[in-house]
C-alpha positions in Angstrom: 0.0 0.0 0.0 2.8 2.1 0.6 4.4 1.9 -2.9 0.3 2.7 -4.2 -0.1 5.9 -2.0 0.6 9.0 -4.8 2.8 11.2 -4.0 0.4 14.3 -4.8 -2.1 13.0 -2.6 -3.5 15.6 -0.6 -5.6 13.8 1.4 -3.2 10.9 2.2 -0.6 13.2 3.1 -0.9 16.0 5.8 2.1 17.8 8.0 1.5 18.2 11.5 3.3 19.7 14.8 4.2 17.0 17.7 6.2 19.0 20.4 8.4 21.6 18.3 9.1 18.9 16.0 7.6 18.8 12.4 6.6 15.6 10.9 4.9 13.9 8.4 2.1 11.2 8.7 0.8 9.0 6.0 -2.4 7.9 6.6 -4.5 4.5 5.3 -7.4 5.1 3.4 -9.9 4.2 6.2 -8.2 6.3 8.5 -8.9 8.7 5.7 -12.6 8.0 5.7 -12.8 8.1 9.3 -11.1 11.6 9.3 -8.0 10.4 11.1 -9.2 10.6 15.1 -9.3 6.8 15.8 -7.6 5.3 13.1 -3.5 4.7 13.5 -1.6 6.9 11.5 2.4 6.5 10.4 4.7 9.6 11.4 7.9 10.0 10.3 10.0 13.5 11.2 11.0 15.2 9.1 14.2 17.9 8.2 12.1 20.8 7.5 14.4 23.0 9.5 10.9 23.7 11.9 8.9 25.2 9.1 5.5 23.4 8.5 5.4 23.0 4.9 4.7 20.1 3.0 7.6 18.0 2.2 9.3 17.5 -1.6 7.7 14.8 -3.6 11.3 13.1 -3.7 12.1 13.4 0.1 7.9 11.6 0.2 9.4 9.5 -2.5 12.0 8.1 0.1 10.6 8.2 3.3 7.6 5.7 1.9 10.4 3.7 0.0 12.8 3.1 3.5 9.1 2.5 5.4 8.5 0.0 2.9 11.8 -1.7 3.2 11.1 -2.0 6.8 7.9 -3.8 6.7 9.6 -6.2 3.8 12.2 -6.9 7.1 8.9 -7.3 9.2 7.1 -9.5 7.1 9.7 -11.9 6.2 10.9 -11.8 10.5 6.8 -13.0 10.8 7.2 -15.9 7.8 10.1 -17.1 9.1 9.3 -17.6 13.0 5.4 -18.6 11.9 6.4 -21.5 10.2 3.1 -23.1 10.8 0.7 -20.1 8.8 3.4 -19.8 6.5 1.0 -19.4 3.9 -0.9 -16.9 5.1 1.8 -15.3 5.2 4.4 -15.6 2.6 2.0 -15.2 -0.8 1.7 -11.6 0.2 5.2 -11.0 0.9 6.4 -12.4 -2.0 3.8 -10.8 -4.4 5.5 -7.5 -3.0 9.1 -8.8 -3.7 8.3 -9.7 -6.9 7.0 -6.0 -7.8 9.8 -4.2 -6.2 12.2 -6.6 -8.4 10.4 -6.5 -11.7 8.9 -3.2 -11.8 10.7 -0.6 -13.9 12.3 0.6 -10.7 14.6 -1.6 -10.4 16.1 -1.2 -14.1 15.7 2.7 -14.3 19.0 4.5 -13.0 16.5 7.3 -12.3 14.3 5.5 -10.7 16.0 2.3 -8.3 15.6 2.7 -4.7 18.7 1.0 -3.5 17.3 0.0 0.0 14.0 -0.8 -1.3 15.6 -3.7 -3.4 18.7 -4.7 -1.2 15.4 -5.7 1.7 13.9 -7.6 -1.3 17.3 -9.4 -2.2 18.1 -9.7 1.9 14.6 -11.4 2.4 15.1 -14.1 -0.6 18.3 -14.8 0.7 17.0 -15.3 4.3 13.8 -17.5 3.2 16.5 -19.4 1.0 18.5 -20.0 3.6 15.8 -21.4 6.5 13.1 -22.8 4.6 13.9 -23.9 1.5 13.2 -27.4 2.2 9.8 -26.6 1.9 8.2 -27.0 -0.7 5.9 -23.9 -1.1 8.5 -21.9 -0.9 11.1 -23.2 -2.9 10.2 -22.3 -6.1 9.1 -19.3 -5.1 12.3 -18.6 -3.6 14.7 -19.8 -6.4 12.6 -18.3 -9.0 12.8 -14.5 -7.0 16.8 -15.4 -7.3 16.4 -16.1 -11.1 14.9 -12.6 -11.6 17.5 -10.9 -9.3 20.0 -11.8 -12.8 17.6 -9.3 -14.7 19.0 -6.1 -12.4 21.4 -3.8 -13.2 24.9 -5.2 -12.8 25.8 -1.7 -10.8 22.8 -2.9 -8.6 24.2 -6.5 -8.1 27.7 -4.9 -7.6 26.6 -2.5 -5.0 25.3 -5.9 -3.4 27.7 -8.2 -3.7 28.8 -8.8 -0.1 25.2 -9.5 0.7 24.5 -11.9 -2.3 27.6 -13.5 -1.9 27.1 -14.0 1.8 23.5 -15.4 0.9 24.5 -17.9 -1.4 26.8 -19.6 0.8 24.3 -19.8 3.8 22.0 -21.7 1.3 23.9 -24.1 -0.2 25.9 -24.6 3.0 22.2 -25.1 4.6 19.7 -26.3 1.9 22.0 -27.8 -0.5 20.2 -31.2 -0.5 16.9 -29.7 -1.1 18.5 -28.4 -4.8 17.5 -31.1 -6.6 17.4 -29.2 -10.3 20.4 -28.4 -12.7 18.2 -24.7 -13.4 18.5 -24.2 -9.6 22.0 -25.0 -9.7 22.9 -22.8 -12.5 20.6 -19.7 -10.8 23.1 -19.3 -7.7 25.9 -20.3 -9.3 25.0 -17.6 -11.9 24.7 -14.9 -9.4 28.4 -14.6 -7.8 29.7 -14.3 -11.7 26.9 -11.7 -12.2 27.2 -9.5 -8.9 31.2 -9.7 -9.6 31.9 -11.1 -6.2 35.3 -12.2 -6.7 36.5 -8.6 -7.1 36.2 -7.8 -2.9 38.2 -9.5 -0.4 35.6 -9.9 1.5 33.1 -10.9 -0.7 35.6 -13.1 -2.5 36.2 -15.2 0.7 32.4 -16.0 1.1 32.5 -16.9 -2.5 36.0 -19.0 -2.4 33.9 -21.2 0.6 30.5 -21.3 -1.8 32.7 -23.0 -4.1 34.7 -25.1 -1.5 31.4 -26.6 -0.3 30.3 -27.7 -4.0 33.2 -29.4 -5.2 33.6 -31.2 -1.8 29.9 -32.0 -1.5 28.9 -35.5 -3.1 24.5 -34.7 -3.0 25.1 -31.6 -5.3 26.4 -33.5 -7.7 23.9 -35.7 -8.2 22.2 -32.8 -10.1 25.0 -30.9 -11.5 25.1 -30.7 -15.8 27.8 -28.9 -18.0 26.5 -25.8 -17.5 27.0 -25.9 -13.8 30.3 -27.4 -13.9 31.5 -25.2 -16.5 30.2 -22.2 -14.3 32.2 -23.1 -11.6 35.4 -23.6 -13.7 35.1 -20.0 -14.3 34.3 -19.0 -10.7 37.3 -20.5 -10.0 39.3 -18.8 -12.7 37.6 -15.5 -12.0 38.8 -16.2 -8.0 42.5 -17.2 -9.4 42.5 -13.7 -10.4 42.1 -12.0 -7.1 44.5 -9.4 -5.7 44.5 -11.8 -2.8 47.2 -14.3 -2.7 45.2 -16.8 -0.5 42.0 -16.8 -2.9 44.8 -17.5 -6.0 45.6 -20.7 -4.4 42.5 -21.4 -2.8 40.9 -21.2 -6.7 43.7 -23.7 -8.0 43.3 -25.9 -5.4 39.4 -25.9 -6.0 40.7 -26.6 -10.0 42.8 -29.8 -8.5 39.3 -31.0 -6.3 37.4 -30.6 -9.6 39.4 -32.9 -11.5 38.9 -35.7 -9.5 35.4 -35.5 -9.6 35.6 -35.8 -13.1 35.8 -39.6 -13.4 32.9 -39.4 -10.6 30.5 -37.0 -13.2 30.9 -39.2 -16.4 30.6 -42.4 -14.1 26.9 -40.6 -13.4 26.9 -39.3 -17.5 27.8 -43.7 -18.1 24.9 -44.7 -15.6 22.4 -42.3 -16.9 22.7 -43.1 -20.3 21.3 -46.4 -19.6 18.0 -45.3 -19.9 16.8 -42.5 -23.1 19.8 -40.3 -22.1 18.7 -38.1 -19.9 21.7 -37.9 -17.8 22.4 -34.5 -15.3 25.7 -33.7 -16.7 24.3 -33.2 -20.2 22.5 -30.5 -21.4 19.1 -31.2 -23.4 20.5 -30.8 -27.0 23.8 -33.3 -25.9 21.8 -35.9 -24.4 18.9 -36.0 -27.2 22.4 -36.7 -29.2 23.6 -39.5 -27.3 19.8 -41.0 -27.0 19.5 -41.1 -30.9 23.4 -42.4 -31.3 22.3 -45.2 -27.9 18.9 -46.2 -30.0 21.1 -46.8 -33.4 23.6 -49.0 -32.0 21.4 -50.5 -29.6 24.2 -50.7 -27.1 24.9 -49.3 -23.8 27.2 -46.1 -23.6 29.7 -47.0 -21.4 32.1 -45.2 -18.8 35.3 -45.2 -21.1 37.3 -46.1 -17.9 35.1 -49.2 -17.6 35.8 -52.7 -18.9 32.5 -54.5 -20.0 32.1 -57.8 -22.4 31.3 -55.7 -25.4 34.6 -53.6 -25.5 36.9 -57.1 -26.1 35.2 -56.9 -29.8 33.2 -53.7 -29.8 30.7 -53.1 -32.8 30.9 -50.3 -35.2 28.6 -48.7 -33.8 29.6 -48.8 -29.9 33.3 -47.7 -31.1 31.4 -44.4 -32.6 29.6 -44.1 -29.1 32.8 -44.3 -27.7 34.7 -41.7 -29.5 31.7 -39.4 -29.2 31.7 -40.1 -25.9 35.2 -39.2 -25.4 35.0 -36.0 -27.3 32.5 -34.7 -25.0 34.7 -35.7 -22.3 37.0 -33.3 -23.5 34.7 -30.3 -24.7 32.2 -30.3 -21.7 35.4 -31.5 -18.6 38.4 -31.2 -19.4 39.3 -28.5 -22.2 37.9 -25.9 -19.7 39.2 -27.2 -16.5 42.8 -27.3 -18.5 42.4 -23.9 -20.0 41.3 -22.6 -16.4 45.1 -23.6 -15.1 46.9 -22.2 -18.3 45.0 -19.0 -17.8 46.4 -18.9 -14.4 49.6 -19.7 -15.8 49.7 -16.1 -17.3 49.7 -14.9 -13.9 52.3 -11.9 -13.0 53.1 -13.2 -9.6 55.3 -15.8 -9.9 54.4 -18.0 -7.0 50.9 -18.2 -8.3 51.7 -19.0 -11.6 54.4 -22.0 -10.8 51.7 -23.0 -8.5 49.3 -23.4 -11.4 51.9 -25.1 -13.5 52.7 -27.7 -10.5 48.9 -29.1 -10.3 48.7 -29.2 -13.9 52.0 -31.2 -14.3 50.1 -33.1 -11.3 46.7 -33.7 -12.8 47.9 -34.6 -16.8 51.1 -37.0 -15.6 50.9 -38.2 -12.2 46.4 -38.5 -11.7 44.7 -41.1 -13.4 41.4 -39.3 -13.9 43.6 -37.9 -17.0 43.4 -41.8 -18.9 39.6 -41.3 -19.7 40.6 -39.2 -22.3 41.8 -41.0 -26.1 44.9 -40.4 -27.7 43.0 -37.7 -30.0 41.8 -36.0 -27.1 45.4 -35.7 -25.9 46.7 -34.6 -28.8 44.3 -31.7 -29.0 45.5 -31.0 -25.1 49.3 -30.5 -26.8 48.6 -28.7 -29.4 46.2 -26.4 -28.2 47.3 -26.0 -24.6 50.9 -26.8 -24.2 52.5 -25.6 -27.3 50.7 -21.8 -26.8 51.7 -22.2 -23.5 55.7 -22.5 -24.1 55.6 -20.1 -26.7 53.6 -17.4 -24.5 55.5 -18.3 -21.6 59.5 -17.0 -23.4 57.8 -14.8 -25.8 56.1 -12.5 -22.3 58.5 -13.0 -19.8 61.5 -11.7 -21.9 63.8 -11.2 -19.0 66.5 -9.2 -21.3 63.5 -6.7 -22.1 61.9 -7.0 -18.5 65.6 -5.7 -17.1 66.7 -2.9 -20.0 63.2 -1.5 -19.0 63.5 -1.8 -15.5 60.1 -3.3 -14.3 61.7 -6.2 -12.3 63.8 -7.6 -9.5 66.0 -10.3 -9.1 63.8 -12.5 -7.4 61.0 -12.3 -10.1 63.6 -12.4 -12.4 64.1 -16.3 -10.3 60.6 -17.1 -10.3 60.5 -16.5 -14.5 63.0 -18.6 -15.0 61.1 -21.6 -12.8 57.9 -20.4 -14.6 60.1 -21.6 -18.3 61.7 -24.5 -16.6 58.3 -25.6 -15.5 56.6 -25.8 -18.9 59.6 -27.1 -20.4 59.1 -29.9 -17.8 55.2 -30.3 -18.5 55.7 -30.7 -22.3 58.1 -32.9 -22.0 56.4 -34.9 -19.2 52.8 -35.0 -20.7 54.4 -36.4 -24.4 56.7 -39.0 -22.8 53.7 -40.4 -20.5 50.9 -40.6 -23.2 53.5 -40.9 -26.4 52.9 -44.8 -26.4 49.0 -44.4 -26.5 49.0 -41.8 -29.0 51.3 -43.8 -31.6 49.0 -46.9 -30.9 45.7 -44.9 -31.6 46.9 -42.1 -34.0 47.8 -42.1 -37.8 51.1 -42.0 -38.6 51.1 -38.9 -40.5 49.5 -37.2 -37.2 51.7 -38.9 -34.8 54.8 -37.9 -36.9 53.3 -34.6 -37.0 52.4 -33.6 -33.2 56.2 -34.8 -32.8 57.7 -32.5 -35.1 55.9 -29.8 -33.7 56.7 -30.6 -30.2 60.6 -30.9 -30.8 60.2 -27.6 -33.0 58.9 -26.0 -30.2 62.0 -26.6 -28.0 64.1 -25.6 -31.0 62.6 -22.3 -31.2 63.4 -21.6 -28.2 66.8 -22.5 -27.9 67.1 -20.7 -31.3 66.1 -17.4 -29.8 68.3 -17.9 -27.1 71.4 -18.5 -29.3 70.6 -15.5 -31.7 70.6 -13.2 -28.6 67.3 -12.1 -28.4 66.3 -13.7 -25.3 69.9 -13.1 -24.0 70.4 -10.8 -20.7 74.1 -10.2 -21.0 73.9 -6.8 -22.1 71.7 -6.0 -19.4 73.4 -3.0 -17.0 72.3 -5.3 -13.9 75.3 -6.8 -12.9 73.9 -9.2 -10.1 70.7 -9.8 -11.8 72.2 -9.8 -15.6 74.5 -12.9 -13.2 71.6 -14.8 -11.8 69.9 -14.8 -15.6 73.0 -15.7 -17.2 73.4 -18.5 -14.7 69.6 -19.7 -15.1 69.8 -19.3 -19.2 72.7 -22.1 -19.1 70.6 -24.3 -16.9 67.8 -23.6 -19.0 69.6 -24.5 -22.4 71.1 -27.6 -20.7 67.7 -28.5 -19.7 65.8 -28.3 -22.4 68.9 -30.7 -24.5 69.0 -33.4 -21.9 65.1 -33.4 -22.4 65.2 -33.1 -26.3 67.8 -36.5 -26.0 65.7 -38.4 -23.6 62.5 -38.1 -25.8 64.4 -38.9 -28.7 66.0 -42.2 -26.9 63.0 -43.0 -25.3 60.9 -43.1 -28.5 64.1 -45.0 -30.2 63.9 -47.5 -27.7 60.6 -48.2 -28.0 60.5 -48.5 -31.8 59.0 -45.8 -33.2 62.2 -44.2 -34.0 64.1 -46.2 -36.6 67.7 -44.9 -37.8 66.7 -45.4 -41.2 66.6 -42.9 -44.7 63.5 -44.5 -45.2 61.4 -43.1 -41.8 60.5 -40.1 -42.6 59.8 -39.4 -38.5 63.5 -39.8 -38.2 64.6 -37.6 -41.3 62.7 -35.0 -39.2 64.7 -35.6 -35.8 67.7 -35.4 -37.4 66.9 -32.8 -39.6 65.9 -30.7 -36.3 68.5 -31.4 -33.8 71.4 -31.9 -35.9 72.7 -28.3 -35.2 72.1 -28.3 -31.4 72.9 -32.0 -31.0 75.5 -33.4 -32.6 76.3 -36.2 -30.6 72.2 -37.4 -31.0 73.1 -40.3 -33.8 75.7 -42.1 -31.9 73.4 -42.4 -28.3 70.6 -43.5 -30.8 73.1 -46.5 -32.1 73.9 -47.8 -28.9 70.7 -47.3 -27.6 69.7 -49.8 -30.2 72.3 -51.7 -30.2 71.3 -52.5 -26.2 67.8 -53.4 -27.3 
């Protein structure tokens, strides 16, 4: 009634004296009728510097706009302690939260009453968080949060402490009464929106939201793609903090996520029994896999499963498969992947080697990585790895870092880990999936990934030997020393790795010292400048064999 009254009113709207203190009442419209001697009346005082004028129509504006936000508090203070005549209760309430939120008020710079809406956001977070389990408010409830998305983002981002606050005391309370993907995606949805990872303090409320979900098995039960791949970017978006703690907090949310993976497509494998209507798909993907499942007329099985039909798998099931493993990779793992390399780009060094560490971690040393095919790591190289090395030299130039004088010695330390690390990965990640890749890939593509993985690491050591990544010249004695020192170590490194893939793959076969492999022609064709001495290890690697 009080966001009804006009403003221009006169007989709603009168200015008496109480004492020698002006102030305004606003009365109903029976008190109206009754002429105001029986019926209670609402007075507010008013700054009128003792004259007894009528107030503005925009201080009127805001007085019934801050009295209105204090009954919202009131009403949803009477919902939540009269549990029992809830619904007498809540319809009304939330019939007025729903016009604050939707009206034009709320979108209209001009026209948003900041208070107004932050009661309406404060009193679907509170309901959210105490009585969600039931039913008749649920909906209600996540459907309020759902339209809180439409608002201004300088709204949301005026409220983010609160929202972010919210969200963690409902899914931290209520999170096994979530039992929709939509509902899911709704408050996941909101800390992107209300940019809560861009306050410490909001951040931290948001870093524990996202702690909770990745550590909590009931939520995902009803988790799709969408909602994983939202929380991927939460976690990215956290990496990216000012705040050192939330950097690490976000990676080591990335290295929990990955081990749920084979947990999510063990749910995509068992779902898939049925028409395809599994949670981790969306509607379009799993209509996909129901019409590829009614083809075949097989089962789609986990890929890290053994059954009876994969000793001699049909046509059919071996397409499954493959399609099976490419969403893998598009819906999982691409993102989860580029979410590390992005923090990889970080400026401070300890985050970034950090980042680099749990990825060597989760694609060499976990064995949620094996789900994936030898395609699906061959993409991973190519379009992860190989950018990565070449952005890693090509941004942290140290020579140009120290003629411009933008760095210390100690970063200048921590860029030369951040090279020797991804040097390390590369190398790591080929040499541990090599054997399944030759195995499952055509030559020509096998031969191919190779050659571009040792031109990689001759591109580098190529820059380094025409001087353009050399920091001799630099006028920084001590630190031009410690960069010289970590450029040799560097060089060094990156040979003795360049030998060992080159022996290993020798020893295993696929490298034959003959004219006639055309895999070898490019070895030799590569690494005859840098490493002489290659030919005559190969030999009596052989030789051994």
């Amino acid at each position: 009634r009080l966001l009804d009254i006009p403003s221009t009113n006169p007989d709603l709207l009168y200015v008496g004296e109480q004492g020698d203190r002006p102030t305004a009442s606003l009365k109903t419209d029976d008190s109206a009728a009754k002429g105001g001697s029986d019926a209670a009346s609402l007075t507010l005082p008013l700054n009128v510097g003792g004259s007894s004028s009528p107030i503005s129509e925009e201080d009127d504006k805001k007085a019934r706009e801050l009295v209105a936000a204090f009954c919202i508090d009131v009403l949803t203070e009477l919902a939540i302690q009269n549990r029992d005549r809830l619904f007498l209760l809540w319809p009304h309430l939330y019939e007025t939260v729903l016009r604050v939120i939707a009206e034009p008020r709320a979108s209209e710079p001009s026209m948003v009453s900041v208070a107004l809406v932050e009661r309406c956001v404060v009193c679907l977070l509170r309901m959210g968080t105490r009585l969600l389990h039931r039913q008749e408010v649920r909906e209600d409830v996540l459907h309020g949060l759902q339209l809180l998305l439409k608002l201004r983002k300088e709204n949301l981002y005026s409220m983010r402490v609160i929202i972010s606050a919210g969200i963690l005391q409902i899914v931290s309370a209520q999170a096994p009464s979530i039992q929709s993907s939509s509902h899911w995606t709704t408050l996941i949805s909101m800390l992107l929106k209300c940019k809560a990872f861009e306050d410490d303090i909001s951040a931290d409320f948001a870093c524990q939201t996202l702690e909770f979900l990745v550590g909590n098995d009931s939520a995902w039960r009803f988790m799709n793609t969408e909602n994983y791949r939202l929380i991927v970017l939460c976690a990215s978006k956290l990496s990216q903090s000012s705040s050192a703690k939330h950097s690490v907090a976000s990676l080591d949310i990335l290295l929990v996520l990955c081990s749920r993976i084979p947990f999510l497509v063990d749910i995509l494998g068992e779902n898939n029994q049925t028409a395809g209507s599994s949670p981790m798909l969306t509607k379009s993907d799993s209509g996909n896999l129901a019409r590829q499942k009614q083809s075949s007329g097989d089962r789609f099985d986990d890929p890290g499963r053994s059954s009876s039909t994969e000793l001699n798998p049909s046509p059919a099931s071996s397409v499954i498969h493959h399609e099976q493993l490419a969403l893998s990779w598009t819906m999982l793992w691409e993102p989860l992947l580029s979410a590390f390399v992005i923090v990889a780009h970080d400026k401070r060094g300890g985050i970034r080697n950090y980042a680099l560490l749990l990825m060597e971690r989760v694609m060499t040393s976990g064995s949620e990585i094996d789900v994936l095919g030898a395609s699906e790591l061959a993409q991973a190289i190519d379009s992860l790895l190989l950018p990565l090395l070449h952005d890693v030299f090509a941004i942290h130039d140290r020579a140009f870092l120290m003629k411009k004088d933008i760095i210390s010695s100690r970063e200048l330390e921590e860029v030369g880990k951040t090279q020797l690390r991804v040097v390390i990965l590369l190398s790591k990640v080929f040499l541990q999936h090599h054997a399944r890749m030759a195995a499952a890939l055509d030559q020509t593509e096998f031969v191919g990934l190779w050659c571009r993985v040792i031109g990689a690491f001759k591109n580098v050591v190529d820059l380094y030997r025409d001087g353009k990544l050399s920091s001799q010249s630099s006028s920084h004695s001590d630190a031009s020393d410690v960069t010289f020192s970590q450029d040799t170590v560097l060089l060094e490194h990156i040979s003795e790795t360049v030998t060992n893939m080159v022996l290993v793959l020798a020893a295993s076969g696929l490298l034959k010292q003959s004219q006639d492999d055309v895999m070898w022609c490019e070895t030799v064709k590569m690494t005859q400048d840098w490493l002489p001495g290659l030919n005559d290890m190969i030999k009596v690697t052989q030789g051994a064999n």
